[in-house]
C-alpha angles and dihedrals in degrees: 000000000000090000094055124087110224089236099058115094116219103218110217126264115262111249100194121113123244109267107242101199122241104324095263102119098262119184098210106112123220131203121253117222125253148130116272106205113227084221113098130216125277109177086194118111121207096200102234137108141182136215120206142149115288090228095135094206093075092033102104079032088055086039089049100054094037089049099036108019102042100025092240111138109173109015128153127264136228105178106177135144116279089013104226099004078086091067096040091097086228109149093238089069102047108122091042085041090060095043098043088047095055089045093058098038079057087052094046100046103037091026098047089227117204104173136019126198115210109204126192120184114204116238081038103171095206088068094046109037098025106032092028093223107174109240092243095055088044103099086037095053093039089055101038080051098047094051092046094053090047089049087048092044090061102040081057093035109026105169088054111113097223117206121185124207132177115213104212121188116238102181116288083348125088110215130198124207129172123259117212114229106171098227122147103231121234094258096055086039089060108067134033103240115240116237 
């Protein structure tokens, strides 16, 4: 988590349940156990969301860029296996295709989304056990299905502002780096330019 210092230890959340006394209808209450976050509470939406791959090992590194890198506290999440493939429309995502487009439809429309990040991580698993791409196929596949989701996202949700991003391993470091996509945005969709 951004707000958390590396050296600082999360102990573990007490499992045991509350005592309730004896039984006799006591009135004295005791306190359930449970876990009170140090962040406080901001009602204020920012109107933007990301979708990524659910692969925990990359998740404060994805908050990180998204908080500090892009200047995005708050924004919705959509963790899902294969990030933006499931908005690519290939067959072979059908049934997550279905589910990850009525998600964000929700988040547009109750949310008032105005942008919407699309993050692939390379060595995604999702790409090599579920959909079988070969290695070698693999860079090619996450960017053709990046560019098509992003192509799909605005012909459902045409005034979204769409960024791509591709989350590369250095070492211990994650690194982001843009994806062009080649999409006109909504606000140079808007008007003709003058000459």
């Amino acid at each position: 988590m951004p707000h958390r210092r590396r050296s600082q230890q999360l102990q573990p959340l007490e499992t045991e349940p509350a005592s309730g006394g004896g039984g006799g209808g006591g009135s004295r209450a005791t306190e359930a156990p449970g876990f009170s976050s140090t962040i406080g509470w901001d009602q204020a939406r920012i109107r933007a969301a990301s979708i990524y791959c659910s692969d925990g090992r990359f998740g404060e590194q994805m908050d990180e860029f998204l908080h500090q890198g892009l200047g995005l506290p708050r924004y919705d999440r959509l963790a899902v296996p294969g990030g933006p493939a499931c908005l690519s429309g290939a067959l072979s995502v059908f049934w997550e295709s279905h589910s990850a487009e009525r998600q964000l439809d929700f988040l547009c429309h109750v949310h008032k989304l105005e942008r919407l990040i699309m993050i692939q991580h390379e060595g995604c698993a999702f790409y090599l056990e579920w959909l079988k791409v070969k290695p070698e196929e693999f860079a090619a596949r996450q960017l053709e299905d990046v560019k098509r989701a992003a192509i799909r996202v605005r012909q459902t949700q045409p005034t979204l502002k769409v960024d791509a991003y591709l989350a590369r391993r250095r070492d211990t470091q994650v690194w982001f780096e843009p994806i062009p996509i080649a999409l006109g945005q909504p606000e140079e969709l808007a008007a003709p330019r003058r000459r």
